[in-house]
N, C-alpha and C positions, 0 to 999 in steps of 0.2 A: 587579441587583435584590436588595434583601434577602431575605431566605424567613424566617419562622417556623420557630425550632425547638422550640415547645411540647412535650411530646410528651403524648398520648392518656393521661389517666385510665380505668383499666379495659382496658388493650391486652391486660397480664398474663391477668388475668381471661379473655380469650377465649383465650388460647394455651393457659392448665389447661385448658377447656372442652375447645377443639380437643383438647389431649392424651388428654384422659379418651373422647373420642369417636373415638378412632383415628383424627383426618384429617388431626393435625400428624406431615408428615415430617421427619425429621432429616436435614439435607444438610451434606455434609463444607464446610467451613468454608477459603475460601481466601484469598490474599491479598487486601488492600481498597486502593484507592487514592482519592485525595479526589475524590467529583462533579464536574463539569465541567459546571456548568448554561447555560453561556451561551449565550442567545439562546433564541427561543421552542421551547418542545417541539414543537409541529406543526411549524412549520418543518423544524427537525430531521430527524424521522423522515420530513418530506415528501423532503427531503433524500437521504436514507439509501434512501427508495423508488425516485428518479430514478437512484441507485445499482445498484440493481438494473435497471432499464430497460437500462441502459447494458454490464451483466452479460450477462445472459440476454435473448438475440436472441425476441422475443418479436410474434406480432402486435398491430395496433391494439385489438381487439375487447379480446384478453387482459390489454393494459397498463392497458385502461380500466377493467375489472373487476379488477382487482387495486388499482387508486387506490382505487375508490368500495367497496370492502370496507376496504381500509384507512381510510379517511378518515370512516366513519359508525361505524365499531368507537369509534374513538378522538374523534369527539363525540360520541355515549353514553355514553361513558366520563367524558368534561368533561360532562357534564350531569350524568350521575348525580353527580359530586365538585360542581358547584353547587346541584344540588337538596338533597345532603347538607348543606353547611356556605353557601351564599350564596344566589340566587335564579335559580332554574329560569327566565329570560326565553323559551326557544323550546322547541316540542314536539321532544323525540326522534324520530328516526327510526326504530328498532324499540321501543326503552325505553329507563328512567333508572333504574335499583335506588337508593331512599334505604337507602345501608347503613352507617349511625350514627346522628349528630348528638346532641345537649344529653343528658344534663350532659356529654358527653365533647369533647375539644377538636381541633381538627384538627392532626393529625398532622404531623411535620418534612416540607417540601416535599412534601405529596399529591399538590397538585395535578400537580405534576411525575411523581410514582409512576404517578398513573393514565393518564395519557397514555402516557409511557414503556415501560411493564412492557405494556398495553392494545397498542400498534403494536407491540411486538417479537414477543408472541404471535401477533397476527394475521399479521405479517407470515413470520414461522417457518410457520406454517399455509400461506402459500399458497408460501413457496418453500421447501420441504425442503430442500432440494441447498443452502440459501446459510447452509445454520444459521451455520457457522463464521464466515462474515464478520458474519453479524447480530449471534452473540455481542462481535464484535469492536467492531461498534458500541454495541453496551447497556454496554461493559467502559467504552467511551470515555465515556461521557455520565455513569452512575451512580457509578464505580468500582469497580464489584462486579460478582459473577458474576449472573448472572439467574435463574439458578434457587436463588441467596439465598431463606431463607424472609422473605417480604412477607405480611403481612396479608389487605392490597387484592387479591392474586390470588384468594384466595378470598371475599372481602367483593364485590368489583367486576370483578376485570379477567376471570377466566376466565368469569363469566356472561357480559358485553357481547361477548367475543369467541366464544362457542357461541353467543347468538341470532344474533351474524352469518354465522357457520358455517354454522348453523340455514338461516337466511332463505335462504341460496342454494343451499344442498342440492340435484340434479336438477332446477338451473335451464338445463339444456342447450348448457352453455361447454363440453363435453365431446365434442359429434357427431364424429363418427368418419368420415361420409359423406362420398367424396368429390364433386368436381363433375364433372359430364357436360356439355361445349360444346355450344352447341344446334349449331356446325357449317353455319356460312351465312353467307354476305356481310354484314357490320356486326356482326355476334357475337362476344364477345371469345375470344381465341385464345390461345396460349403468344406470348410474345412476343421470349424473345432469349436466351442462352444458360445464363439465372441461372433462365429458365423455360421450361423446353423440352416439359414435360407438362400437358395441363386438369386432371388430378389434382393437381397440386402449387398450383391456387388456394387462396387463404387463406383458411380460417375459410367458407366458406360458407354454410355454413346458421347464422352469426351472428346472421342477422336475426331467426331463429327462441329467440334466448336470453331469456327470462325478462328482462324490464325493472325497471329497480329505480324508475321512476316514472310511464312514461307508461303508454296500457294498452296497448299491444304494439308491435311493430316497424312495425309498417303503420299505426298511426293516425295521422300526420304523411307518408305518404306522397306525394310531390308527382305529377304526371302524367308516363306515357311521354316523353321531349326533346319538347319543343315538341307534345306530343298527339298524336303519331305512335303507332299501334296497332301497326307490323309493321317489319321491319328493309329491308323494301323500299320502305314507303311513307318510312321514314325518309332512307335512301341517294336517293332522288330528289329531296328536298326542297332548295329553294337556299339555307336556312337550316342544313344539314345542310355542303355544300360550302365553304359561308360561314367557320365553324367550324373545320374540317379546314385549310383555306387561312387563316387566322388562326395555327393555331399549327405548320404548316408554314414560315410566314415569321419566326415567332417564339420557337419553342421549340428549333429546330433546334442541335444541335452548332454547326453550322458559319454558322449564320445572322449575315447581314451587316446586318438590319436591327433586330435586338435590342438594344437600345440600351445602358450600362454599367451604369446603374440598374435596368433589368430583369433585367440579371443576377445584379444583385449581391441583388434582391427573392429571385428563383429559389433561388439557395443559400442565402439566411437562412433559408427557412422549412421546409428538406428535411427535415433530419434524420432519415435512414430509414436512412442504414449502421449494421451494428453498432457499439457503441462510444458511441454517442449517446443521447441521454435519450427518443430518437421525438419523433412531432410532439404526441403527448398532453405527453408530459413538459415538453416546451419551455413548451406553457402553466400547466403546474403551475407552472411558474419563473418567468414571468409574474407569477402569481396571487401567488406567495412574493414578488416586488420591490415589486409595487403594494401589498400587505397590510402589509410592513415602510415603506415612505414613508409611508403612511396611519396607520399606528404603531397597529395593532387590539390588541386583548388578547390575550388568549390564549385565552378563549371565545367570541371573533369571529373569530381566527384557525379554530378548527375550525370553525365554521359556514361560513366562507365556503369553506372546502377542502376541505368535504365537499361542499355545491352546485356550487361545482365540477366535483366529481367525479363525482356524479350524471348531472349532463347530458352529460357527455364520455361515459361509459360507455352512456347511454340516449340516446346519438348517434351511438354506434359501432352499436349494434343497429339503431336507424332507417335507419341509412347502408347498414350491410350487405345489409338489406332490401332497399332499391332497386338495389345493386350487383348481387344475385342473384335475387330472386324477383319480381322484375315483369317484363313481357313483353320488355324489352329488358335484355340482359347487353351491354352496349354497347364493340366494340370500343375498343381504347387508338391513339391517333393514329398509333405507329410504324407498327401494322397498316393504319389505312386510306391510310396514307402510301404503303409500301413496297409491300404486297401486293395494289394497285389498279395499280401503275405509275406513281403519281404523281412518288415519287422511289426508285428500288429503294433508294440509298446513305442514304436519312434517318437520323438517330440524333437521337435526343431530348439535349438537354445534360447531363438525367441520368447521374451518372456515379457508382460506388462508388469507395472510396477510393487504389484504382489506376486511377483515369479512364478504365474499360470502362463503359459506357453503357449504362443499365437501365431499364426501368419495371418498376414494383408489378405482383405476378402477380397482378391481380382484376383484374373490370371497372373501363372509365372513371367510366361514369355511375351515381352524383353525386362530388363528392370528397371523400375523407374530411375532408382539413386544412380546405377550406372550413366542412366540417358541424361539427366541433371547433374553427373559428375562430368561428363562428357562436353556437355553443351558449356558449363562451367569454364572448363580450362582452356576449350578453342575461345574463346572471348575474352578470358585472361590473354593470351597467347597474342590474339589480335591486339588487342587495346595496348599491351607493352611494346609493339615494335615489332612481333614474332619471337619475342625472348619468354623463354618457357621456365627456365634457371632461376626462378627468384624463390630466393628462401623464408619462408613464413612460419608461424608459430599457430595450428589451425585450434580450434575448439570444438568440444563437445557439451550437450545439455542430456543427455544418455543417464537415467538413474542407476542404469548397474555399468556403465563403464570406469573402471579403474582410474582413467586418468583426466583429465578434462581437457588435458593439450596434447596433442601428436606436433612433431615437426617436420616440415618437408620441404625440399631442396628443388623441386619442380610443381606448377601444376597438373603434367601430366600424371606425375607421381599419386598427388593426391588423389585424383579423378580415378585413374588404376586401382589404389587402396578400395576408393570407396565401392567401385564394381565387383572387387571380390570379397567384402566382408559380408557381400549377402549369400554368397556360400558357406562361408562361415556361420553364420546366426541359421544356416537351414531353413532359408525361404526361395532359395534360386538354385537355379544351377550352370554350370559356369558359361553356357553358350547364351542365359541370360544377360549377365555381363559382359559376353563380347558386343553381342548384338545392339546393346544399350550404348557404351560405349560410342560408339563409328554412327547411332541414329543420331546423338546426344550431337556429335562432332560435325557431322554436314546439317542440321539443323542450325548451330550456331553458325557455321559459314557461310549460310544464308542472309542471318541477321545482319553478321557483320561486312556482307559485301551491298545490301542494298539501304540496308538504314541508319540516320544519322552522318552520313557522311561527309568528310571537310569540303567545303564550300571551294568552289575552284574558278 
């Protein structure tokens, strides 16, 4: 793509101002190598974030809130550079600073600056520990060092990255609490040697974090399994046995009736060992394959990666919510398998990357992949029109899945698959998956009826 190398009438002009006002620093001046623009900037740094995923062993909750900070910095950032020099078509999600325009001219690749310089900040913000690889990625992309003096850092990027900062300040991604097992038949328990303590459950009081869209973790909350009030009324129900005996015969290690395709569903959609992008990241890559076929700009690319991002991250909170603060903390199948006497020797399929057999240290009930498959394809869905029909080539980073690509003709499809292969891998069961699903789905339809919306 060619880029504009205009450069700005009046740049000078602000750099004497800046000097005379004490706020241009002089930074030592190092080698430069030529830009490396190719391919979209979101993409990129979307990129560079799955990077990190794959770095830093990190929970769901946290990976989500880490996208959807990165991804609303860096479309405010593309708005404010359209509101400056093109046209503003969708409302920001905290703001746009117009900081230029007439008579002065847009600048050699801006738009590329404010993206760029806009994710690398935020993203240094939320991972300290990975400065050096970050730097290593900003060396690759611009040719330069990053704390080069730029303009736009003080014009655009460092305000769009402190109101993001800002906005999430003592949003409660920090609790410290840990869990306490209610301790009673059908209540989730430690489950196997990767979780041996109820302290060591994940993120708990997540549901309790500050939503970047809906009004809280509980207003998409669905009903107790099937309206069951008690973990007793629950255990007697034959809807409950129903369940349990489904992915008993199907999720198992050793299961003779799971068929190769169930398996092979099971592993594509895992991605929980370290080393892997998580199951958030997996739809980030998603969203990156379908937005490159679809051939979006590059300020459709950040709208739709920020949406995105919203609903994943304001689907981990809704998720976490049912996982933990409604009346049932819902055992994980190994448990009502093994520690009923159904079968002592069960092992779920789940397996880390030396094929020791695991399930996720939180409750069953709802599933996360389901609610993040869910929330997933109603924002697909929105963001194309309400066209659900489009056919993609999805991927997987799964060390025992067979294949690396599945293909699917819908993303309801996809979102479907991905809610029942955790029946298959023997960590859910399958009213997990509905229920994940339809949280996943009015969480997103939240997102997408109040935020980001075309300018009228």
């Amino acid at each position: 793509m060619t880029r504009s190398r205009r450069r700005r009438p009046g740049t000078a002009f602000v750099v004497v101002v800046l000097c005379v006002l004490g706020l241009l620093t002089v930074v030592p001046q190092r080698a430069t190598a030529a830009p490396n623009y190719s391919g979209d900037p979101v993409h990129y740094w979307n990129g560079v974030l799955l990077e990190l995923f794959r770095r830093v062993d990190e929970p769901p909750g946290k990976v989500t809130r880490a996208a959807a900070m990165l991804n609303i910095a860096v479309y405010d950032a593309e708005s404010a550079y359209q509101r400056t020099w093109h046209t503003m078509v969708y409302q920001p999600y905290l703001g746009a600073p117009r900081y230029s325009g007439p008579p002065f001219l847009e600048g050699p690749d801006e738009e590329e600056r404010v993206i760029g310089r806009t994710a690398y900040r935020m993203l240094t913000r939320l991972y300290p520990s990975q400065a050096n690889f970050l730097e290593n990625r900003f060396q690759n992309r611009f040719g330069t060092a990053p704390d080069a003096f730029d303009i736009l850092d003080i014009l655009v990027v460092n305000p769009v990255v402190q109101q993001t900062m800002n906005a999430r300040a003592d949003d409660g991604h920090d609790d410290p609490r840990p869990y306490s097992a209610d301790g009673v038949p059908g209540a989730w328990r430690p489950t196997d040697s990767k979780c041996t303590a109820a302290s060591q459950a994940a993120t708990p009081f997540w549901g309790e974090v500050r939503p970047f869209a809906i009004p809280s973790g509980a207003h998409f909350r669905p009903p107790t399994p099937q309206l069951y009030a008690s973990y007793d009324a629950l255990l007697a129900s034959p809807e409950y046995r129903t369940q349990v005996d489904e992915v008993r015969r199907l999720g198992g290690a050793a299961s003779t009736e799971r068929t190769v395709e169930q398996t092979a569903i099971g592993w594509f959609w895992a991605n929980e060992v370290p080393g892997t992008y998580k199951p958030p990241g997996q739809l980030l890559e998603h969203t990156s394959i379908v937005a490159a076929q679809q051939r979006l700009t590059v300020y459709q690319n950040a709208r739709l990666f920020a949406l995105v991002s919203l609903a994943l991250a304001d689907a981990a909170i809704a998720e976490w919510d049912v996982k933990y603060l409604t009346p049932i903390d819902l055992w994980r199948p190994v448990s009502a398998i093994r520690d009923t006497g159904l079968d002592p020797n069960w092992q779920p399929l789940s397996a880390d990357r030396n094929g020791v057999h695991f399930t996720p240290c939180f409750p069953a009930w709802a599933s996360g992949h389901a609610t993040f498959g869910g929330a997933w394809a109603r924002v697909m869905r929105g963001f194309f029109n309400g066209v659900d029909a489009i056919t993609f080539e999805a991927t997987t980073e799964d060390p025992h899945s067979p294949v690396r690509t599945r293909r699917f003709t819908s993303f309801s499809q996809a979102a479907e698959e991905n809610a029942q292969s955790r029946v298959y891998l023997g960590v859910h069961y399958s009213w997990d998956a509905r229920d994940g699903l339809k949280l996943g789905d009015d969480v997103a339809g939240q997102v997408l009826a109040t935020k980001l919306l075309k300018i009228t």
